[in-house]
C-alpha positions as CSV (number, residue, x, y, z in Angstrom):
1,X,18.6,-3.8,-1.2
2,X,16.1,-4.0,1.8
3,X,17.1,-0.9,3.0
4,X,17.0,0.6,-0.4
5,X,13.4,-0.2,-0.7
6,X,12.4,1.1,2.9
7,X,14.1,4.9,1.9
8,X,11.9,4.6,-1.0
9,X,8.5,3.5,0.7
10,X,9.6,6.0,3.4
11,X,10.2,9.1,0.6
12,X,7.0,7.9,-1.4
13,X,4.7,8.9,1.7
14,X,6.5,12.7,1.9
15,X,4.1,15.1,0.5
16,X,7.3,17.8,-0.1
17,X,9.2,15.5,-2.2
18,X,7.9,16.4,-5.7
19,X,6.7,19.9,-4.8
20,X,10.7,20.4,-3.9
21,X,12.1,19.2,-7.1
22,X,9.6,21.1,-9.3
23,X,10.6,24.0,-7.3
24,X,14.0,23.6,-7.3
25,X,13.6,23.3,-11.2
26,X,11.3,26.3,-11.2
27,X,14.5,28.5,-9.7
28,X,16.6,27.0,-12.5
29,X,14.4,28.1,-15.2
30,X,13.8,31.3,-14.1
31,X,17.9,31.7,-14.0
32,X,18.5,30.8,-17.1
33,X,16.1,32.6,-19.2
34,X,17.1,35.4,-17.2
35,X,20.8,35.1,-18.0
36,X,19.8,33.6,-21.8
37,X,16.4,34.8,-22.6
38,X,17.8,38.2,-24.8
39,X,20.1,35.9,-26.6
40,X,17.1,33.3,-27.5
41,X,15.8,36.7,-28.6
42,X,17.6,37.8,-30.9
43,X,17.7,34.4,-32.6
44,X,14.1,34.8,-33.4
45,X,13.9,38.6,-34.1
46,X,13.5,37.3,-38.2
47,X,9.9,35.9,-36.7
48,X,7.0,37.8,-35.8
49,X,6.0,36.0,-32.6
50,X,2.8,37.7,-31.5
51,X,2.4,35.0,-28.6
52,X,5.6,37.1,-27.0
53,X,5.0,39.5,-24.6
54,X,6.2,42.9,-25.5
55,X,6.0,45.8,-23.0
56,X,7.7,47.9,-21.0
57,X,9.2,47.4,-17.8
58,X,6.6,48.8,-16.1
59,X,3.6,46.8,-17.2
60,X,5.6,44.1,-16.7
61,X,6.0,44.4,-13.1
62,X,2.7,45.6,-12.7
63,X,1.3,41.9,-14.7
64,X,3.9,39.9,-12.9
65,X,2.4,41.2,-9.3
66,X,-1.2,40.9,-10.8
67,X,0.1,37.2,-11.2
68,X,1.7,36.5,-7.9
69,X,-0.9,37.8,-6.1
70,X,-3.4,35.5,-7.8
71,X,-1.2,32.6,-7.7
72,X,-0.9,32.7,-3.5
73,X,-4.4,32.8,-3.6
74,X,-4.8,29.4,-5.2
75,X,-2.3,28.3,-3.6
76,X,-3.7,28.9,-0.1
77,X,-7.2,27.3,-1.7
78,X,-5.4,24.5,-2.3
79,X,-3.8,24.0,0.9
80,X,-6.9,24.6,2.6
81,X,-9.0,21.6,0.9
82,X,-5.9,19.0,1.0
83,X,-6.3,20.0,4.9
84,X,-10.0,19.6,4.7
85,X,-10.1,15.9,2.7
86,X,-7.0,14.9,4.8
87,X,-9.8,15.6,8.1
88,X,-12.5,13.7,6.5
89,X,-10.4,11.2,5.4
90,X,-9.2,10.3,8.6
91,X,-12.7,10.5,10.2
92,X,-14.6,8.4,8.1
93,X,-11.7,6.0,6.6
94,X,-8.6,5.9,9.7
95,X,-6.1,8.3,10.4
96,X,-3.2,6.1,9.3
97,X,-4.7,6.6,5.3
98,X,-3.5,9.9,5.6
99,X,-0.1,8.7,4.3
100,X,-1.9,7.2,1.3
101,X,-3.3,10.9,0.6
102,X,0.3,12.3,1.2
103,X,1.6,9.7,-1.4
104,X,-0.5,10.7,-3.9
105,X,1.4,11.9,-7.2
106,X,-1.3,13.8,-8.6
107,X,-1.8,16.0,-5.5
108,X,2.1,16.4,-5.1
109,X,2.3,17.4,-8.6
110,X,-0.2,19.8,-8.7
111,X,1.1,21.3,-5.1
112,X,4.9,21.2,-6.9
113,X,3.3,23.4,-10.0
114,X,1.7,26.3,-7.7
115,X,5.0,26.9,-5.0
116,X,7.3,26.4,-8.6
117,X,4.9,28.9,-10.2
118,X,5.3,31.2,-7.3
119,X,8.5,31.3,-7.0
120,X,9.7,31.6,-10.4
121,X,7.5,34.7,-10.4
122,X,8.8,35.8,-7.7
123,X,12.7,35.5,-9.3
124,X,11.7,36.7,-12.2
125,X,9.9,40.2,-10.3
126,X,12.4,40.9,-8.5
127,X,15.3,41.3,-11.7
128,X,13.1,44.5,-13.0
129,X,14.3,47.9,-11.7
130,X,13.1,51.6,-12.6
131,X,16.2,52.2,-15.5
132,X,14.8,49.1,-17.2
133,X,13.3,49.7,-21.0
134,X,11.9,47.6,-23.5
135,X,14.9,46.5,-24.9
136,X,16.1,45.1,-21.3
137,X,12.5,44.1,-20.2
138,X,13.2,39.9,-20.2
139,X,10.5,39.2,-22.3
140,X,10.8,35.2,-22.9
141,X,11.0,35.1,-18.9
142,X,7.4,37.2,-18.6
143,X,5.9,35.3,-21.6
144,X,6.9,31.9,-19.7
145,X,5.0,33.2,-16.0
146,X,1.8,34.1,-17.8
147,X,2.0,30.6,-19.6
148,X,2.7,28.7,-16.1
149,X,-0.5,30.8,-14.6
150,X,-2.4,29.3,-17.4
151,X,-1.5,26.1,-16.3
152,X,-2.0,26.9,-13.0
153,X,-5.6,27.4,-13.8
154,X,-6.3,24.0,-15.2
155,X,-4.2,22.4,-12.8
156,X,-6.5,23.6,-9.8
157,X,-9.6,22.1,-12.3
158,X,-8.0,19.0,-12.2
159,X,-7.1,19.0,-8.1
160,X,-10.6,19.8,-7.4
161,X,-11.8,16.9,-9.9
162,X,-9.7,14.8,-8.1
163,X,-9.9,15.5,-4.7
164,X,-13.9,14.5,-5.3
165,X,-13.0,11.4,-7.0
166,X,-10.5,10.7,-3.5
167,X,-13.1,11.1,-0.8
168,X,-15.2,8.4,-2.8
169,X,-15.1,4.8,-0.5
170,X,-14.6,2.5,-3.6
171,X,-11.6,5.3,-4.8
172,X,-10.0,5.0,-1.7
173,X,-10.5,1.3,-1.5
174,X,-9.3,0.7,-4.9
175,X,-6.3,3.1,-4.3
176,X,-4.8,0.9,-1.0
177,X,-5.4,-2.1,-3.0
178,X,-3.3,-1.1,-5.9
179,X,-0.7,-0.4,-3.6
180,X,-1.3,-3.7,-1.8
181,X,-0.9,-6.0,-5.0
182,X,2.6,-3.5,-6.0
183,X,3.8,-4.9,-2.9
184,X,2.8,-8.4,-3.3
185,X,4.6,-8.6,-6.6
186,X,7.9,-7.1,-5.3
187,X,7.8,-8.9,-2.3
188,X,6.7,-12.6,-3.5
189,X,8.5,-14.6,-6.2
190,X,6.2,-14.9,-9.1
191,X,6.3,-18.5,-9.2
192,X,5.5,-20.8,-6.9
193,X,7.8,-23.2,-4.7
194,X,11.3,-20.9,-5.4
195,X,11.7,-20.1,-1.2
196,X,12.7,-22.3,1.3
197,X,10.0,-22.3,4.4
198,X,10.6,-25.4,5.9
199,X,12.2,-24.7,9.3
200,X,14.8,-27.2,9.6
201,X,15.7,-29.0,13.3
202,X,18.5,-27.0,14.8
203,X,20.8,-29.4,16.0
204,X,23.5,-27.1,17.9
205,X,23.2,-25.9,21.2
206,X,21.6,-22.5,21.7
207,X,24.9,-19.7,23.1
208,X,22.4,-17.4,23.9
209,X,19.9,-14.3,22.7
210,X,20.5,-10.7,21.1
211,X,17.6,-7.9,22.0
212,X,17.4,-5.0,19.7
213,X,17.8,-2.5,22.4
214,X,15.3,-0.3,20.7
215,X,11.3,0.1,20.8
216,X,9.4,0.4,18.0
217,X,7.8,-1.2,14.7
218,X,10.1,-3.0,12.5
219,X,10.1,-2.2,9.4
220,X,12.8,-4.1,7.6
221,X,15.1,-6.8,8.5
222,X,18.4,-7.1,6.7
223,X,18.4,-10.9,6.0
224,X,22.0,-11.1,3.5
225,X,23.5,-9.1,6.2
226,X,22.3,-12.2,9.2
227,X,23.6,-14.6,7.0
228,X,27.0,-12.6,6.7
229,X,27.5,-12.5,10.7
230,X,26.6,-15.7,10.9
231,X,28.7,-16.8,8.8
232,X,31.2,-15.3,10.5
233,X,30.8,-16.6,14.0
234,X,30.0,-20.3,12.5
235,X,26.0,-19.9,14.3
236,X,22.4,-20.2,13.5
237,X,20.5,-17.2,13.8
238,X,16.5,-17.7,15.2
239,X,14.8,-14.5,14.6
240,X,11.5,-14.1,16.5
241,X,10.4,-11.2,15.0
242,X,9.3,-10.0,11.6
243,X,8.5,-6.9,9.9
244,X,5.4,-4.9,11.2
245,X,6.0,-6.5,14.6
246,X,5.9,-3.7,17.5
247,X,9.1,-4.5,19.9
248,X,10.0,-3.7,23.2
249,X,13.9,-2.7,24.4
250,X,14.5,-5.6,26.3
251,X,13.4,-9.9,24.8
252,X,15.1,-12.5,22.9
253,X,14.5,-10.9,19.5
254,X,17.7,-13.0,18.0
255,X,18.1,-16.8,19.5
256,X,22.1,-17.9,18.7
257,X,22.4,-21.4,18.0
258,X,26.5,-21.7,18.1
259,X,29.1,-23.4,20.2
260,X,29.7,-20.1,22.3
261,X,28.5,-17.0,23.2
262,X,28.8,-13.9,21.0
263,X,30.7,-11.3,22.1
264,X,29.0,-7.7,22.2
265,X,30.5,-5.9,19.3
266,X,28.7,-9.1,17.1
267,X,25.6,-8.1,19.0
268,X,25.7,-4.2,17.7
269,X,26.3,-5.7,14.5
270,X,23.2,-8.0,15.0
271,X,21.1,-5.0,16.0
272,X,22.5,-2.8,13.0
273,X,20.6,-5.3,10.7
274,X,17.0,-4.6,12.1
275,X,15.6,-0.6,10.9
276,X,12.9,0.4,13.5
277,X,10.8,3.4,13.4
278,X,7.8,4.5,14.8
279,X,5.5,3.7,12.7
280,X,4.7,0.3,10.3
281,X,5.2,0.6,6.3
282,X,5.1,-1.8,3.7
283,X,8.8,-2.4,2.6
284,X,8.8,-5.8,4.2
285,X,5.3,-6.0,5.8
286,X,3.1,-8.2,3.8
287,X,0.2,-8.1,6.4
288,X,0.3,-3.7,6.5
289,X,-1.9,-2.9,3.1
290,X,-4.3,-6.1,4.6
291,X,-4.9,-4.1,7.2
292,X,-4.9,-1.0,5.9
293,X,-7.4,-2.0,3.7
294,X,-9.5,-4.0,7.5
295,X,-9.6,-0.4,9.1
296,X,-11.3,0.9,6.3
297,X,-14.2,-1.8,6.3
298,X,-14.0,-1.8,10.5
299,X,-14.9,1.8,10.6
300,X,-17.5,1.2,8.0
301,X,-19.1,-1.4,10.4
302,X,-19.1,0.5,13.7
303,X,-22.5,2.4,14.3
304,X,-21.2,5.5,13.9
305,X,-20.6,5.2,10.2
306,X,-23.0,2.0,9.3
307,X,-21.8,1.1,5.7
308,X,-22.2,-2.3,5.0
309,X,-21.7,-1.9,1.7
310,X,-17.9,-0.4,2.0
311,X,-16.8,-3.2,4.0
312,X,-18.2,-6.1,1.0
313,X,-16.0,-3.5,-1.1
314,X,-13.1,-4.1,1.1
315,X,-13.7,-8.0,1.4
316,X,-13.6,-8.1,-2.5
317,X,-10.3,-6.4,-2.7
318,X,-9.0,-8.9,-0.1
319,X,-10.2,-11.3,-2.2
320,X,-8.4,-10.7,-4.9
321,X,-5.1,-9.6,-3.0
322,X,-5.0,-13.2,-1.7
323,X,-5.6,-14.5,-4.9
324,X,-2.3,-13.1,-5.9
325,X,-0.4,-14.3,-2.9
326,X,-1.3,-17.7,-2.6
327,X,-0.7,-18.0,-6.4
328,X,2.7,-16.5,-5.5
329,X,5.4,-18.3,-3.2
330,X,5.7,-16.7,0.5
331,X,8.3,-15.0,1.9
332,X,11.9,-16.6,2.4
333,X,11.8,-18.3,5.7
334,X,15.5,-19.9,5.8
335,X,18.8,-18.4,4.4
336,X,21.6,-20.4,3.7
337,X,25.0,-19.9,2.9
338,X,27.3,-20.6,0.1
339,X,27.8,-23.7,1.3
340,X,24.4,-25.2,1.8
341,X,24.7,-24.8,5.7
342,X,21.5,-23.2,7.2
343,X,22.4,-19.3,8.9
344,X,19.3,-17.3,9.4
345,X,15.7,-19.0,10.1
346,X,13.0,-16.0,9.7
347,X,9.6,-15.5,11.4
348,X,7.1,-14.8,8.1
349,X,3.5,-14.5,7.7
350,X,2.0,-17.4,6.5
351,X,-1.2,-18.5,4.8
352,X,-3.2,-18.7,8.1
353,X,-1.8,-15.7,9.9
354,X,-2.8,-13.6,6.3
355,X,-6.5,-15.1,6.5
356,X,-6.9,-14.7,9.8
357,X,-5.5,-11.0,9.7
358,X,-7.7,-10.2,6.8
359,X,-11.5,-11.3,7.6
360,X,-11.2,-12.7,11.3
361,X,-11.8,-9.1,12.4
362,X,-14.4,-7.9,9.9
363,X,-16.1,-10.9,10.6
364,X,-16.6,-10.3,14.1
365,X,-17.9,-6.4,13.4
366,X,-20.2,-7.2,10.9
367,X,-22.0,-10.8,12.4
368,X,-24.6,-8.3,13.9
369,X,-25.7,-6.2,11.0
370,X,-28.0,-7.1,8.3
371,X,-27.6,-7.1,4.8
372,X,-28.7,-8.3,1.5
373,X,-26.3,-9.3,-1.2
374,X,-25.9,-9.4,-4.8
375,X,-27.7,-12.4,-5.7
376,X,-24.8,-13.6,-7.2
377,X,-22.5,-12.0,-4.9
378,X,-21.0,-9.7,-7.3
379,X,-18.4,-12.3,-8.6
380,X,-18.1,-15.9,-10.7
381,X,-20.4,-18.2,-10.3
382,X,-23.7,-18.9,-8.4
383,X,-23.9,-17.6,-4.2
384,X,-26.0,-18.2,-2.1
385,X,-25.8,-17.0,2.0
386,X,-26.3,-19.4,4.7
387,X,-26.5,-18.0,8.6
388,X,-23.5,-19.2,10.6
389,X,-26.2,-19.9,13.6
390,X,-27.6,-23.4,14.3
391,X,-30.7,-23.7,12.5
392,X,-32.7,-23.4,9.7
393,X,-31.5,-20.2,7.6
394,X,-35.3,-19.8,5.5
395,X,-36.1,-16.4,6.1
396,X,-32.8,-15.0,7.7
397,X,-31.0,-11.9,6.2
398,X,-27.7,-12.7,5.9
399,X,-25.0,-10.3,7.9
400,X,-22.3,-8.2,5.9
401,X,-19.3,-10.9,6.9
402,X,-21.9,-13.5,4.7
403,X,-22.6,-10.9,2.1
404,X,-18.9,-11.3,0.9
405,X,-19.2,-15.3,0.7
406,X,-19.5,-17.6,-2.5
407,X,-21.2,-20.6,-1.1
408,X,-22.5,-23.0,-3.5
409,X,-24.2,-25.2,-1.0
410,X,-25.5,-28.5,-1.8
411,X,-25.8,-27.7,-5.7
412,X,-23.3,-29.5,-8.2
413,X,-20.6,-27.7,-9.0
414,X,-18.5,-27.8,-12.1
415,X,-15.2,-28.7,-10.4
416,X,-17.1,-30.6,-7.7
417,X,-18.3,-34.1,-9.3
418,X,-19.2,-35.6,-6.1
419,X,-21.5,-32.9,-4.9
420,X,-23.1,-32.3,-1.5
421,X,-22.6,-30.0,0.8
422,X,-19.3,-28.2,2.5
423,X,-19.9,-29.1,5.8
424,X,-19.8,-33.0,4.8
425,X,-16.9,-32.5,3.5
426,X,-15.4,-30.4,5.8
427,X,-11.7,-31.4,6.9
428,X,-10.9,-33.5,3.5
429,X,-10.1,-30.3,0.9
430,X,-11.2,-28.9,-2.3
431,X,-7.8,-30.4,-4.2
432,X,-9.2,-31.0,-7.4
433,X,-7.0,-28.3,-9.7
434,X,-9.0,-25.8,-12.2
435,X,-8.3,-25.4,-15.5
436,X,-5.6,-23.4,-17.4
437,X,-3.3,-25.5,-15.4
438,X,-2.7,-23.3,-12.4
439,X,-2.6,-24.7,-9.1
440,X,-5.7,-24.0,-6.7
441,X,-5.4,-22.0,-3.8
442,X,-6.5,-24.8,-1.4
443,X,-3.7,-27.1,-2.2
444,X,-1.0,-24.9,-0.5
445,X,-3.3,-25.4,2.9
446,X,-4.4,-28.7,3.3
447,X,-7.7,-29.5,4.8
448,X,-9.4,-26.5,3.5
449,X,-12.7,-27.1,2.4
450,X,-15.7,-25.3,-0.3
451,X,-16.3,-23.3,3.2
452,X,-13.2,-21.6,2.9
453,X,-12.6,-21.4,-0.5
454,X,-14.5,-21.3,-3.9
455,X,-13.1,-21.9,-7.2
456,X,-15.1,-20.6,-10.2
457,X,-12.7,-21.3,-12.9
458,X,-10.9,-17.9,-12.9
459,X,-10.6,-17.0,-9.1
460,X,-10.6,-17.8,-5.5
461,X,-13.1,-16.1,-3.0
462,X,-11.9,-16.2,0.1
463,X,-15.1,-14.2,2.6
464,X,-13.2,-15.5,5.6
465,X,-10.4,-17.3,7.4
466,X,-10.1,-20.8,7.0
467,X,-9.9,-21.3,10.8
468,X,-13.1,-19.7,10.8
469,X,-14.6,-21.8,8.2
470,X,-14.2,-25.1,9.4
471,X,-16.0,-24.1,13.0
472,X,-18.8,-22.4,11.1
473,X,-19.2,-25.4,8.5
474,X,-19.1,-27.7,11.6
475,X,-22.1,-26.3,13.0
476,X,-24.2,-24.9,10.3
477,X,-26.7,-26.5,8.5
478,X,-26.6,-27.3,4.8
């Protein structure tokens, strides 16, 4: 099923896919009103049908060429802007974006309607000859290309509407994070507590390591396929690496835990189970649209580009993607077998490694420049920002890693009867649980304080890592 998804993920990022089919169903057409259009004909020759075009075989070809040559014209404008967003796009927003553009449906449908167009035309031109008359012009066939043009037309509208709407920050922002929380909800169990992540103590002996003999990202790991081998041989399997990991051809990427060594046809079999490529996708990566979405707001920090503003975009998205995981279970960390006997013991992200991968680095690019939130930070609740330095912060603008941050301070809050402030409470937890009876982010990491998180009822606000919070809230003055 894992490798099922990864084709999928893989075939979604191909700009030719759609155009391909709708071509392919373009030739189709074009065949069969040629071989059935006189019959469909002369089933409605009791109807005056005045939308159906009637001339000669001449004017036919001469409209039909008027058509094609019209068609690769809009065509090549097309082309020429995709290449033209595709170059800004990577620019301003990161070169590896550039699949998300490619993935677009919109753009590959509109792309699949001009080379279909075209070619049907072209079918359809070249079935006239000079002997032709008007009774063996195929009329239903011409009608259809002139109709398709049409459409054509509007269909290049619409590209050029949305090709503006995709060079827009928040679009693109928006966009990645959409395809972020698809891949949270296929990738995490909706409720909470259904996976196993405790790593158990490995009482046999270890027999020895598999490396995968390849370089490369991994991008999926076939877990039910482990559990099989193991199985098989009667061993544990310790794997070291997980998906989005970069390896190299040599390491111990697979520890054996058994009460010998595995003999080298199991170890092909091992290595069969791990799909590397060259690049890093989301089929099993929970980390890649986090850091997808971290490029955009680190070019938006560096002085080249300077916009503040994208990056508190970004940090709101993240916000509410880790909403959604941490109200979700994590990944499965330990397989088992039929009989309740541990096989395969995974490496998965956890709740630290996600917080640190998704503001550690944004929060380090953006300590330095200035800038004035949303008094009320754009979200639930009141916000107010505090500067991370010793001191007093009267007077100080606050930097775009604070401008993201839902600090309540010393005031009350509604789910905080004992007040003060988040640095005297740092270390003891915000465990209290909100309403609606869901259970609050900060009780699946214990010791995380107001600093890290803030609950306003509806939803978490996570500005930075939690590792990051308690040294800030251990310094910095209420």
């Amino acid at each position: 099923m894992e490798r099922i998804r990864n084709i999928i993920v893989r075939l979604r990022g191909q700009l030719w896919l759609i155009p391909l089919v709708m071509s392919i169903f373009a030739l189709a057409l074009a065949w069969w009103l040629l071989t059935s259009g006189a019959a469909l004909l002369a089933e409605w020759n009791d109807r005056k049908l005045w939308w159906l075009y009637g001339g000669e075989a001449s004017s036919a070809r001469d409209l039909l060429s008027s058509l094609l040559s019209g068609l690769m014209t809009m065509t090549s404008l097309v082309v020429s802007v995709t290449f033209v967003i595709l170059t800004l796009a990577a620019n301003q927003l990161g070169p590896r974006l550039i699949s998300t553009f490619m993935g677009d449906r919109q753009i590959q449908t509109v792309l699949g309607l001009f080379l279909g167009t075209i070619l049907y035309v072209l079918v359809v031109l070249r079935s006239f000859d000079e002997i032709l008359g008007v009774e063996g012009v195929p009329h239903v066939a011409v009608t259809i290309g002139s109709v398709l043009t049409v459409v054509c037309l509007f269909a290049l509208l619409f590209y050029v509407h949305e090709i503006a709407r995709a060079i827009i920050a928040d679009s693109i922002v928006a966009r990645v994070a959409g395809d972020l929380h698809n891949d949270i909800r296929s990738m995490l169990p909706a409720e909470a507590n259904e996976t196993e992540r405790a790593i158990p103590d490995l009482t046999r002996p270890r027999a020895g390591a598999v490396m995968l003999d390849r370089r490369g990202d991994i991008q999926v790991i076939d877990s039910d396929r482990l559990v099989t081998l193991a199985c098989r041989a009667d061993a544990v399997f310790a794997v070291k690496v997980r998906a989005g990991h970069f390896v190299l051809k040599n390491g111990e990427h697979v520890v054996v835990h058994a009460g010998r060594a595995l003999g080298e046809e199991a170890m092909q079999a091992i290595r069969a189970a791990f799909v590397v490529g060259q690049e890093r996708n989301s089929a099993q990566d929970l980390e890649f649209g986090l850091r997808q979405l971290v490029e955009i707001a680190l070019r938006a920090l560096s002085p080249g580009i300077n916009d503040p503003f994208t990056a508190i975009a970004v940090i709101d998205r993240i916000g509410a993607a880790l909403e959604e995981i941490f109200m979700r279970s994590l990944q499965q960390a330990v397989w088992r077998d039929k009989e309740g006997k541990v096989r395969v013991i995974a490496q998965r992200s956890d709740v630290q490694g996600l917080a640190d991968a998704a503001f550690n680095a944004i929060r380090q690019a953006g300590q330095e420049i200035p800038v004035r939130p949303d008094p009320h930070g754009g979200r639930h609740g009141p916000a107010r920002a505090r500067s991370p330095r010793r001191g007093s912060s009267r007077g100080r603008v606050p930097t775009a890693w604070q401008a993201g941050r839902d600090d309540h301070g010393g005031a009350p809050h509604p789910q905080r009867p004992h007040g003060g402030s988040a640095p005297d409470r740092a270390g003891q937890g915000c465990h209290r649980a909100p309403s609606q009876g869901r259970k609050h982010p900060c009780s699946l990491t214990p010791g995380l304080d107001w600093d890290a998180c803030s609950w306003s009822g509806h939803s978490p606000i996570w500005p930075w890592s939690p590792s990051c919070a308690f040294r800030e809230s251990a310094r910095s003055p209420s």
